[in-house]
C-alpha positions, 0 to 999 in steps of 0.5 A, spaced: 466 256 680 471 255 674 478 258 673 482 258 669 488 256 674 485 251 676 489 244 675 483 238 673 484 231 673 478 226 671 479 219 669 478 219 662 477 212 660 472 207 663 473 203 668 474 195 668 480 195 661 486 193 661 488 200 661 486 206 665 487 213 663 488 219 668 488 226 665 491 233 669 491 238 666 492 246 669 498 250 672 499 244 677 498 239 672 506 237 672 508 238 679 503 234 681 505 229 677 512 230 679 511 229 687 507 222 685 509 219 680 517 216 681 521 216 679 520 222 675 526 225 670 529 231 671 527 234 665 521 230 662 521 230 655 514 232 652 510 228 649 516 221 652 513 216 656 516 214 662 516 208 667 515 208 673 509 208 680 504 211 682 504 214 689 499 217 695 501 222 700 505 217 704 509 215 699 505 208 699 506 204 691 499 203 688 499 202 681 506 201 676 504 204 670 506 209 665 506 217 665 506 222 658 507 230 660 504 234 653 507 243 655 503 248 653 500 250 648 502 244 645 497 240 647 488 238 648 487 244 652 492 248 650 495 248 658 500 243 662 497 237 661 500 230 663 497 223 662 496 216 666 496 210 664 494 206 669 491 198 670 484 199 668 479 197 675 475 202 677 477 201 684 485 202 684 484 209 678 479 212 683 485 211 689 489 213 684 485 220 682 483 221 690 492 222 690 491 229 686 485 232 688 488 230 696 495 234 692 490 241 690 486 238 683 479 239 682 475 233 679 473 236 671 466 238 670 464 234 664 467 237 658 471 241 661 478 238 658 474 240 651 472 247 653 478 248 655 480 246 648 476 251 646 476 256 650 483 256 648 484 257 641 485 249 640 479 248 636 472 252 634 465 249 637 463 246 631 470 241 632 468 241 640 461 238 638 464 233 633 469 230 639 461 228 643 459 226 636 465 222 635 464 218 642 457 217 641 457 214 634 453 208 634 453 207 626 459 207 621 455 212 617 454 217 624 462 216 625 463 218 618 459 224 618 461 226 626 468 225 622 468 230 617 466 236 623 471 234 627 476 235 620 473 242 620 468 241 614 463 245 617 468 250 621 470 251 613 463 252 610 461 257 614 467 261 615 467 261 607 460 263 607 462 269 612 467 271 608 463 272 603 457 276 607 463 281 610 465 283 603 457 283 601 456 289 607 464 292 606 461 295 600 455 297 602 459 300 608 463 304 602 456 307 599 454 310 607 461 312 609 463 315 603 457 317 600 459 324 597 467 322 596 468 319 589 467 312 590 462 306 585 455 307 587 453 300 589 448 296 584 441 294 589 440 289 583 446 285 582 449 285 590 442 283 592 443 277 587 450 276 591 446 276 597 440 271 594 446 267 592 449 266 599 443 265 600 441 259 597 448 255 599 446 257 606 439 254 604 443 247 601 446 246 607 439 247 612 436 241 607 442 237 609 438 237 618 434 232 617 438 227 615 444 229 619 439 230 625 438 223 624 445 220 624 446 223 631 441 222 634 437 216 631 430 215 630 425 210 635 420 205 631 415 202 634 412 195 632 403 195 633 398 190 632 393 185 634 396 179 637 399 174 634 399 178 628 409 176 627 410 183 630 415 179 635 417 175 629 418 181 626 422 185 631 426 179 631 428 178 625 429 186 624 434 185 630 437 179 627 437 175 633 432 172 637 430 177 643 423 177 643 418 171 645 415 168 640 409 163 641 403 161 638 399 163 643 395 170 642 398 176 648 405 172 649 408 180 649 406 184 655 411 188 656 415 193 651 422 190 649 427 194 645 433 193 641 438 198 638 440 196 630 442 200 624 438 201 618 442 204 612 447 207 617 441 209 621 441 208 628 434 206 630 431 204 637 427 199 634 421 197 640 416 190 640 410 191 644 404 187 647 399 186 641 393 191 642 386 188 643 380 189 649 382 184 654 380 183 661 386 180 663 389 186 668 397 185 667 396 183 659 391 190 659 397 195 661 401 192 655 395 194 652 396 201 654 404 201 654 404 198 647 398 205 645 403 210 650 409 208 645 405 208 638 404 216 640 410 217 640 414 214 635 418 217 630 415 213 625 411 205 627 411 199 623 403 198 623 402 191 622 396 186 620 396 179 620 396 176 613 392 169 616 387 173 620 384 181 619 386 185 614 384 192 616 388 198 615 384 200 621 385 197 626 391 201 629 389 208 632 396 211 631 397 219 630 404 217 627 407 216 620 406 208 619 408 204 615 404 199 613 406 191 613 402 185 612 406 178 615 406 172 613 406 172 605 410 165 606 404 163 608 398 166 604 397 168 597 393 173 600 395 180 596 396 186 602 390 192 602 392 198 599 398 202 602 401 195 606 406 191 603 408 183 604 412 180 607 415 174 611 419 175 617 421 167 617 424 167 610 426 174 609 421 177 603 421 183 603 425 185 609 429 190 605 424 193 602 421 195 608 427 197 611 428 202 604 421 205 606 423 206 614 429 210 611 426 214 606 419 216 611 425 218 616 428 223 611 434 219 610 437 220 603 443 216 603 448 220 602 455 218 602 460 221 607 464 225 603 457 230 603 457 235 609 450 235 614 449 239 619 447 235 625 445 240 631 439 243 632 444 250 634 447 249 627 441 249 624 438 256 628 444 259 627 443 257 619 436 260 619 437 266 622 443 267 618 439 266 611 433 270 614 437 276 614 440 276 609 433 275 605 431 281 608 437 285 605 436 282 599 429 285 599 431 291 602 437 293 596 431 290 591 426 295 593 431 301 594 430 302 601 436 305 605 443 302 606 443 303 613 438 298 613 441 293 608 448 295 614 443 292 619 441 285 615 448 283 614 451 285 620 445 280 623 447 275 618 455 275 620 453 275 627 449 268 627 456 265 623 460 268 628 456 264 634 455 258 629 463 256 629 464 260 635 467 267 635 462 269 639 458 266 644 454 265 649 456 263 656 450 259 657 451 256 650 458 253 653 454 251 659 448 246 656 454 244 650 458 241 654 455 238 660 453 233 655 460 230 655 463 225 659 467 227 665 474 226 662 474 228 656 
């Protein structure tokens, strides 16, 4: 069971670097430190470096390194926090870290140090959300944009529009409460277009989730076709080193091989698979139907079609969004069917057109980073939830229905933007936002 008067410690750095980090924070952070760690200064400065070792129970030496004591509240979790930088094997930093849980820490759930953040006024959740992103970024445009939520961009967009909501539903109030007392009578057209327009700057917002989804968590594109078509050639030259086998012979790729790249700023799991064709070759018919099982559930597929051979559309069953290539343009005069372009894995052509058109058939718009995304599908639902009510309001004002109504609508409204930053929240929300962390941070 969590309390807030537990002291926690997590190691927060992976392990096998020069310089491992050790974190306690809690009641007890300092104490426990000032047992172990020698020689501690009588008065330690916050936020001051000192030198010296670190010990067991014993009094035995294990490692030399540095301590860093932060006070509360001025610190990541706002409670007593004290940092370790040890010699970075995961050997000696789990010793290390069986010291302070021997001395009454409790090892640190995932997140937790954040959720301590959290919970202690040191950032909203869309921040806290934005430290995972951060951690996660596997392309510069995903760390930009991770960036820009953990400078509260989000937080502050949302807040405004908050605001704006609370003084919409004041004036409504004022024409419940002080309905016989001598107060402006609140105009049903012109407040609902207030609304409506709070509305469409939410709407704006929303259009930004499919990009910003798709910086996070990336997209995963599969490469299908008959054998011996260049997929592998393909997917090598996309990946832009030579990872798959590539051979003249038909059915070389029996296996799915997968790469991470980034496309336009877009992390992309780009996947090879085993050309499909009927085969009574046992080993190379599972590639068969791994290669179908991976084109069903793609995020977009690569359909490919030999230049030299058959030019069929076809010829893949796919049930995803394809885009069509036809391969080996150096090598052919052969215009593509309808639908495909040309290109040539071995020289290049039309390489950059096609990662043009992955983007675009993915939603990406190509934003710059100064633009705000949202990027969590929690943002998003608060954000519909918010927009529906206040389009139910504005409906309501427009067809001159009760006050209390619109009261309602509005109330509903501020509520979803409240859970949104994380004013209000729900226990199991934290639970399943935080989990996802690594231990440590």
């Amino acid at each position: 069971m969590r309390t807030p008067s537990d002291t926690i410690a997590a190691i927060a750095t992976a392990p096998g670097g020069a310089i491992g980090i050790m974190r306690l924070s809690g009641p007890r952070a300092r104490e426990i430190a000032a047992k172990h760690f020698k020689p501690w200064p009588q008065e330690l400065s916050a936020r001051r470096f000192v030198i010296g070792w670190w010990h067991d129970a014993e009094g035995n030496r294990l490692d030399h390194g540095m301590a860093v004591g932060m006070e509360g509240p001025r610190s990541y979790t706002g409670e007593d926090v004290v940092e370790l930088h040890l010699h970075g094997g995961a050997t000696n930093l789990a010793r290390c870290l069986r010291v302070c849980l021997t001395a009454g820490a409790r090892p640190a759930e995932p997140g937790e140090f954040t959720r301590r953040a959290f919970l202690n006024g040191k950032m909203d959740l869309t921040r806290a959300e934005a430290v995972a992103d951060m951690i996660a970024a596997s392309t510069d445009q995903a760390l930009v944009h991770a960036r820009r939520h953990l400078e509260g961009r989000l937080y502050r967009e949302a807040n405004t529009l908050r605001e704006r909501i609370l003084a919409l539903a004041a004036q409504v109030e004022v024409n419940i409460d002080f309905v016989e007392e001598d107060v402006p009578v609140i105009d049903p057209h012109r407040l609902g277009s207030d609304i409506r327009e709070v509305s469409d700057t939410i709407g704006r917002l929303l259009a930004t989730f499919t990009e910003g989804r798709l910086l996070r968590e990336g997209a995963r594109v599969v490469i299908s076709g008959p054998p011996n078509a260049g997929k592998s050639t393909l997917f090598n030259a996309l990946v832009g080193q030579s990872r798959a086998i590539v051979t003249p012979h038909a059915g070389t790729t029996r296996d799915v091989i997968e790469a991470g790249i980034d496309c336009g700023g877009v992390p992309l799991t780009l996947v090879d698979t085993a050309g499909i064709r009927e085969t009574g070759d046992e080993v190379e018919r599972i590639g068969v139907d791994r290669a179908r099982d991976e084109a069903a559930q793609a995020d977009l597929v690569i359909g490919v079609i030999d230049g030299l051979g058959a030019r069929s559309l076809g010829q893949i069953d796919t049930r995803c969004p394809t885009v069509w290539v036809m391969t080996k343009a150096d090598l052919t005069d052969a215009a593509p069917p309808p639908g495909a372009q040309a290109i040539s894995a071995t020289t290049g052509q039309g390489l950059e057109r096609l990662r043009e058109e992955l983007l675009s058939r993915l939603g990406a718009s190509g934003r710059d980073g100064a633009s705000l995304v949202v990027s969590r599908e929690r943002h998003r639902d608060a954000l519909q939830i918010t927009q529906e009510a206040l389009l139910r309001a504005a409906t309501a004002l427009e067809e001159h229905r009760e006050p209390e109504l619109v009261s309602v609508d509005l109330q509903d409204a501020i509520t979803a933007l409240s859970e949104l930053v994380g004013l209000t929240t729900i226990e199991d929300v934290l639970d399943q936002l935080f989990s996802s962390f690594c231990i440590g941070k």
